[in-house]
VMD Tcl script that draws the C-alpha trace (Angstrom):
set ca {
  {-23.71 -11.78 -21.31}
  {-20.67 -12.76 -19.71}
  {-18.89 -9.76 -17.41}
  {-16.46 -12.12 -15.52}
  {-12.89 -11.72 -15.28}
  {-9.37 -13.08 -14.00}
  {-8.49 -10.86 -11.25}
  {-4.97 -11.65 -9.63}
  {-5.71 -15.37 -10.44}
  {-9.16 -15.59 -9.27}
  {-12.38 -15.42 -11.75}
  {-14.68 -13.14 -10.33}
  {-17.85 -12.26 -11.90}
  {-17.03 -8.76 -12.78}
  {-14.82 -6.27 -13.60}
  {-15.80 -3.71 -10.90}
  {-13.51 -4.30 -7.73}
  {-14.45 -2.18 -4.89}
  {-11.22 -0.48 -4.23}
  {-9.56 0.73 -0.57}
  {-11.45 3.10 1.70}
  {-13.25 3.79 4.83}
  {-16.19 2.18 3.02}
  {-15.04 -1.39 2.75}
  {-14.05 -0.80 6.50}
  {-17.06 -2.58 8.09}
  {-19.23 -5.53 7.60}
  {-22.59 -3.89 6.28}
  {-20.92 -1.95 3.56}
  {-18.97 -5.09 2.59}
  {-22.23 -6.90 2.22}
  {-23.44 -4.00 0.44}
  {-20.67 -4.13 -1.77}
  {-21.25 -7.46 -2.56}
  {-24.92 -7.22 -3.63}
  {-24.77 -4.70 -5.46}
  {-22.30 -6.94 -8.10}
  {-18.59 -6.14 -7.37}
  {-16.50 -8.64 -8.20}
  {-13.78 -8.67 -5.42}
  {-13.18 -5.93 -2.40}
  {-10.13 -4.20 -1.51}
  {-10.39 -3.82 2.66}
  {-9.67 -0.45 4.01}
  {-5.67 0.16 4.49}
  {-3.80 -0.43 7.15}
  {-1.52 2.35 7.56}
  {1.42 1.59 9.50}
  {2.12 5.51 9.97}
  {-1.58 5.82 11.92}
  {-0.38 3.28 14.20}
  {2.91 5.12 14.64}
  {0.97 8.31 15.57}
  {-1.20 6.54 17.82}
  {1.78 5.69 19.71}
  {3.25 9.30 19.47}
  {0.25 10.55 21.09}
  {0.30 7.87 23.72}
  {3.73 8.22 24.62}
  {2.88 12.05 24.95}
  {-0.25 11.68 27.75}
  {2.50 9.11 29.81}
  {4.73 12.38 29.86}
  {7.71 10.42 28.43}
  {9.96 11.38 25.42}
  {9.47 9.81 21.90}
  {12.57 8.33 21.54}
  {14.41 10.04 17.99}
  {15.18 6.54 15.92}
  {12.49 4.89 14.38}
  {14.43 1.30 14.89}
  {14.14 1.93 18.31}
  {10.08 2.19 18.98}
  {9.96 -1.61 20.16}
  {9.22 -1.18 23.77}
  {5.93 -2.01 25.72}
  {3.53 0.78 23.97}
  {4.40 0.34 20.50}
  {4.24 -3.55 20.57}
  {0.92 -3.10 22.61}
  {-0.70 -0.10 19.86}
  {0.27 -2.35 16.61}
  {-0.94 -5.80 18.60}
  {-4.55 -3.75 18.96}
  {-4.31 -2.66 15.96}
  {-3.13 -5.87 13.72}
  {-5.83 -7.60 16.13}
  {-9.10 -5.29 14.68}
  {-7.92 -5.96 11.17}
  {-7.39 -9.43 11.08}
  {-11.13 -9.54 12.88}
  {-12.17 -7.84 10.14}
  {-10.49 -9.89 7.48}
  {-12.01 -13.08 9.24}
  {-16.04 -11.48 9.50}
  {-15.83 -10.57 6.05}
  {-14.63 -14.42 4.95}
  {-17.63 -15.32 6.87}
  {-20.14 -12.90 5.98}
  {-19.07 -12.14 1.77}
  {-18.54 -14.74 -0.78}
  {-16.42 -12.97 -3.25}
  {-12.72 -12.15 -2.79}
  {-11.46 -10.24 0.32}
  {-8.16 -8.30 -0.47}
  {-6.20 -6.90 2.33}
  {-4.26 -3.64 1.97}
  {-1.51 -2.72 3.82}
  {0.58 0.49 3.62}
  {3.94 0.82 5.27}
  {6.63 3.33 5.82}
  {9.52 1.12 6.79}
  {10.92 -1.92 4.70}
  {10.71 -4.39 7.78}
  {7.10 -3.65 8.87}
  {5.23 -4.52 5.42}
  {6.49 -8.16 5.73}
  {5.39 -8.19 9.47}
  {1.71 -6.82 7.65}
  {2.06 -9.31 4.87}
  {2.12 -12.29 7.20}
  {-0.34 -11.23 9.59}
  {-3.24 -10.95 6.82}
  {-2.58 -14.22 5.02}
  {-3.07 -16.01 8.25}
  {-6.08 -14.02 8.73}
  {-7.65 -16.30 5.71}
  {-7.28 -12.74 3.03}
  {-7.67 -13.95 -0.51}
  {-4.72 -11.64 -1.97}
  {-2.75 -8.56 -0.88}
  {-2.42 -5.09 -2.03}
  {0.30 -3.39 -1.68}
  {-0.43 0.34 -1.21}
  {3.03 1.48 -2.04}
  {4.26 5.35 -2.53}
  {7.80 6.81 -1.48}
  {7.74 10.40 -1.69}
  {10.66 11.15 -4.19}
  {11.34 14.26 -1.33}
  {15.36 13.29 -0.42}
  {17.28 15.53 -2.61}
  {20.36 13.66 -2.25}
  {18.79 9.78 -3.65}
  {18.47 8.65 -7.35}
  {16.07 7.64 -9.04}
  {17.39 4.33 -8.84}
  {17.55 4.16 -5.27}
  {13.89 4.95 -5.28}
  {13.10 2.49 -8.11}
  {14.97 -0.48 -5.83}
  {12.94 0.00 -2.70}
  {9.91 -0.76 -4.67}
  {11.29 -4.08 -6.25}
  {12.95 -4.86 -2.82}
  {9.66 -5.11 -1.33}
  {7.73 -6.56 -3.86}
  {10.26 -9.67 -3.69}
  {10.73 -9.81 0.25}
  {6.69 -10.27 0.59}
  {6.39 -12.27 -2.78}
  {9.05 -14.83 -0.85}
  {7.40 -14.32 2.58}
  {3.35 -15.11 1.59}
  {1.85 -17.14 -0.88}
  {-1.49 -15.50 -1.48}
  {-1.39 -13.24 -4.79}
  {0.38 -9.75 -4.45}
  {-0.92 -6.45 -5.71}
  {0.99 -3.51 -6.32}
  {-0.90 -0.03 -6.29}
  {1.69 2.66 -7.04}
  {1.63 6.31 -8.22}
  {2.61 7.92 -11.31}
  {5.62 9.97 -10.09}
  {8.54 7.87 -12.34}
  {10.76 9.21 -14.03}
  {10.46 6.21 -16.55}
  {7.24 4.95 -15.56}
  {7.01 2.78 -18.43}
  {9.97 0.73 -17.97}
  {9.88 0.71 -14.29}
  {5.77 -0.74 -14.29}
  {6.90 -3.08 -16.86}
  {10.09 -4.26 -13.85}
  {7.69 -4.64 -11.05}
  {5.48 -6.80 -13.55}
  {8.16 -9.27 -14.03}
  {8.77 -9.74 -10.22}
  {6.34 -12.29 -8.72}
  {3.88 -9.64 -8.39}
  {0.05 -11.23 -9.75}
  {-1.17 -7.36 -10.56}
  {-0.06 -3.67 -11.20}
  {-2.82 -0.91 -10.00}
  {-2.45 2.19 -11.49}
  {-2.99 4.55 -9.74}
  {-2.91 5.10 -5.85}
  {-4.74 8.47 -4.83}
  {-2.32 10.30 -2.00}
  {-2.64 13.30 0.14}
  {-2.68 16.62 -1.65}
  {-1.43 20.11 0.06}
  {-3.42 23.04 0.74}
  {-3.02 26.04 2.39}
  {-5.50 28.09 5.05}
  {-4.30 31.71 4.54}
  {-6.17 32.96 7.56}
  {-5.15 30.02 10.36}
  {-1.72 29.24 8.88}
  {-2.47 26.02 8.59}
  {-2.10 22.68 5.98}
  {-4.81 21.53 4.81}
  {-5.84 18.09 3.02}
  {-7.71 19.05 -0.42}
  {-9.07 17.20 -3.67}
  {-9.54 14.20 -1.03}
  {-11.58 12.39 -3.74}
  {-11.22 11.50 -7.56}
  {-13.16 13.30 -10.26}
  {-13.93 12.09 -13.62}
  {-10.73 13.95 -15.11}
  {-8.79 12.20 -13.63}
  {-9.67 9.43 -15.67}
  {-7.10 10.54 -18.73}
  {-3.66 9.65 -16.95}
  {-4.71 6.50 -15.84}
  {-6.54 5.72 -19.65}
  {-3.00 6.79 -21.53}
  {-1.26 4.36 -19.16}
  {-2.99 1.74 -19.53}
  {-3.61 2.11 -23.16}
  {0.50 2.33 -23.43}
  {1.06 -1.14 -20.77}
  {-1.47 -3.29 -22.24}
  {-0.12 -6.09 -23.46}
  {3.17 -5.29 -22.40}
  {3.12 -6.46 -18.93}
  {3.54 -9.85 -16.86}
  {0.89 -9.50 -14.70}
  {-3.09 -7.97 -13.88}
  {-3.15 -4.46 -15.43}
  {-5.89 -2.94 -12.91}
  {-6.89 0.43 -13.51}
  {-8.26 2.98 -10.91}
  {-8.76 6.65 -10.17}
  {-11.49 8.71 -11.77}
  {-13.99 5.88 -12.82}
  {-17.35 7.85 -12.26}
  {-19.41 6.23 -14.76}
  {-20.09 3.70 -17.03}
  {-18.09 5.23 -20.18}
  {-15.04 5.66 -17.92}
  {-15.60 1.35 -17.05}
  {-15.94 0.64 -20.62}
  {-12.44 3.03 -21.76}
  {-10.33 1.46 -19.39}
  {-11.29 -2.16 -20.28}
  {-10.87 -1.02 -23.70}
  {-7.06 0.64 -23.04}
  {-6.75 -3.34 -21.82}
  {-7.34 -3.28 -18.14}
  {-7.99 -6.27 -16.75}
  {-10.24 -5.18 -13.87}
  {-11.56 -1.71 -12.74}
  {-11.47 -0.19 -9.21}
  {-13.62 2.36 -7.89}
  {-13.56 4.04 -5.02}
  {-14.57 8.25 -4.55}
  {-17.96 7.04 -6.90}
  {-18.82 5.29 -3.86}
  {-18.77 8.06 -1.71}
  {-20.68 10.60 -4.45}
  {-22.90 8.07 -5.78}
  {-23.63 5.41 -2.94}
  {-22.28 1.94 -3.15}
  {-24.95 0.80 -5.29}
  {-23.32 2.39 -8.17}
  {-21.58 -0.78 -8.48}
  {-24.44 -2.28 -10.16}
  {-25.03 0.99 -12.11}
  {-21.38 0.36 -14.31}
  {-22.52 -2.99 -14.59}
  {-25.46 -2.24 -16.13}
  {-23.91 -0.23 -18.68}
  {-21.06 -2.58 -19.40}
  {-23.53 -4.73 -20.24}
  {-25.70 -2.80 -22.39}
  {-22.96 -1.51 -24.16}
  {-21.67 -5.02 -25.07}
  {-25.37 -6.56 -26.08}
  {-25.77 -2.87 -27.91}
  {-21.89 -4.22 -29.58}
  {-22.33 -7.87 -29.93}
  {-19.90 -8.80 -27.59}
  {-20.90 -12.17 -25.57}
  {-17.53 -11.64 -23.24}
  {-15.36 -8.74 -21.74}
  {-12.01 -10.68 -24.05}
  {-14.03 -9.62 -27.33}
  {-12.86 -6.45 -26.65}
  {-10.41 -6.34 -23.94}
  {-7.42 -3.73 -25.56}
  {-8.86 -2.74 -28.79}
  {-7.98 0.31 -28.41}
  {-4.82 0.03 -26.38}
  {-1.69 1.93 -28.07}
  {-0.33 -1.68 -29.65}
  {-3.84 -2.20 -31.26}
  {-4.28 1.84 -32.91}
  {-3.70 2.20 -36.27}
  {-1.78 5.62 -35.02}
  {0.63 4.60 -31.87}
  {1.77 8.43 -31.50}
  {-1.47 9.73 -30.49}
  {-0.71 8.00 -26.96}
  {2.40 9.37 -26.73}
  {1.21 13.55 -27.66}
  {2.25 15.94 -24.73}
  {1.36 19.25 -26.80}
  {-2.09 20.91 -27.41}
  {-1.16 21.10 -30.78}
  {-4.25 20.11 -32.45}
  {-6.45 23.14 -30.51}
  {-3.82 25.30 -30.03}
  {-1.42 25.30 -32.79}
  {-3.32 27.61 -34.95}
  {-1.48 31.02 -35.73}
  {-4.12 33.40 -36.98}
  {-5.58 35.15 -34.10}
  {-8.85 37.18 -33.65}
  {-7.23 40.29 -31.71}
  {-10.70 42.53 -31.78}
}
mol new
graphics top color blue
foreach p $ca { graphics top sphere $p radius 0.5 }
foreach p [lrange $ca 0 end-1] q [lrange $ca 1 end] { graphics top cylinder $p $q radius 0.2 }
display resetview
């Protein structure tokens, strides 16, 4: 039974790719990771906004004033704070080369357009196998099109494409306008992958302190059906790795997306509800469900049931209940 796949231009052994979090933040879980039958790891993000925080708050304690322009944060503290900072993850890049045989993505997530190829660089001299891209702009300016938006994303993904040679993932959100077309324009860049989709922070409110609050931190399993109709709709249709993620919390949910055409699977809140050895748990059941299927190899039935290969293409594209809801008698006792 054959589970391995190409994965940004690397065969790994499976489909399962341990995506970004505090878990593949240290050595033991990375090992972890590995035994228990991923097939690549996605390293914790680098967040360029933590850093710029961490130099808020130090700028704060020296009793000085945070100066108002971003452009103009390159003085002693914030070249010291990202130097520390750049310095602990390329350490951990470089232990987990040493210690894990499979391959070691770096993630990076930035908030200006001249820091991510400053991030870029940094990790492919580390020795990182590929890069993910961790990309979201918050659509929140009023006053910018959706093109404007649309252009920041491909102006990225061709700066770092030019500026490192390792393969380049793209993990974006959902929040297009045309998300369609626009997937399949980041595709044709030089872009090895398309992840769909990144998990942000989501709002709440405490009523009693006044207060914002983070909430639905992790994935649950309905979260699955965005991600599924996407990648049931792109399959086929794009020039690079289709990898799916968000709401993969069991075997089933594996075994849908390959068969919307996903190339590879990421997982990450499963790891945190389940323990990391659920990794071996979905491949287990990919496997049983392919010798239970005849299938020999994860191609045998890669897209079968992606939107190009149903006999009814509009079911992919429904918006209304109409099927449970579209009845008009109504029981009114």
């Amino acid at each position: 039974m054959d589970i391995s796949v190409n994965y940004l231009g690397m065969n790994i052994s499976s489909p399962v790719i341990a995506g970004s979090c505090s878990i593949t933040g240290n050595i033991s879980n990375l090992k972890k990771i590995e035994e228990s039958g991923a097939g690549a790891v996605v390293l914790k993000s680098i967040f360029e906004e933590e850093i710029y925080h961490e130099y808020q708050q130090v700028i704060r304690q020296e009793g000085n004033t945070f100066p108002e322009g971003l452009d103009e944060y390159l003085d002693y503290y914030d070249y010291k704070i990202k130097e520390d900072n750049i310095n602990k993850y390329i350490k951990l890049i470089g232990n987990a080369k040493n210690e894990i045989s499979i391959p070691v993505v770096a993630s990076i997530n930035c908030a200006l357009s001249e820091e991510w190829l400053f991030f870029a660089k940094k990790v492919e001299e580390a020795g990182a196998d590929a890069l993910e891209l961790n990309l979201f702009i918050m659509p929140s300016d009023f006053n910018k099109e959706c093109t404007d938006i649309e252009g920041i994303y491909l102006d990225i993904a061709q700066k770092i494409t030019q500026t490192v040679k390792i393969p380049v993932a793209i993990k974006m959100s959902y929040h297009f306008s045309n998300l369609g077309g626009f997937v399949k324009k980041i595709s044709a860049t030089d872009v090895k992958g398309v992840v769909l989709f990144n998990r942000f922070f989501h709002p709440d409110f405490d009523i009693d302190n006044f207060t914002v609050k983070p909430t639905n931190v992790l994935s649950a399993p309905s979260d699955l059906a965005i991600t599924l109709r996407w990648a049931s709709l792109l399959s086929g249709r794009l020039d690079s790795d289709l990898i799916a993620s968000t709401g993969v919390h069991s075997p089933d949910a594996l075994i849908k997306l390959l068969l919307a055409g996903a190339d590879s699977v990421q997982v990450a809140s499963a790891l945190y509800t389940e323990g990391i050895s659920f990794i071996g748990q979905l491949n287990d059941g990919l496997k049983q469900w392919m010798e239970r299927h005849a299938f020999e190899k994860i191609d045998d039935f890669k897209g079968k049931m992606s939107q190009s290969n149903s006999p009814n293409p509009a079911l992919y594209e429904r918006v209304q209940f109409m099927k449970y809801f579209g009845d008009k008698s109504y029981d009114l006792d």
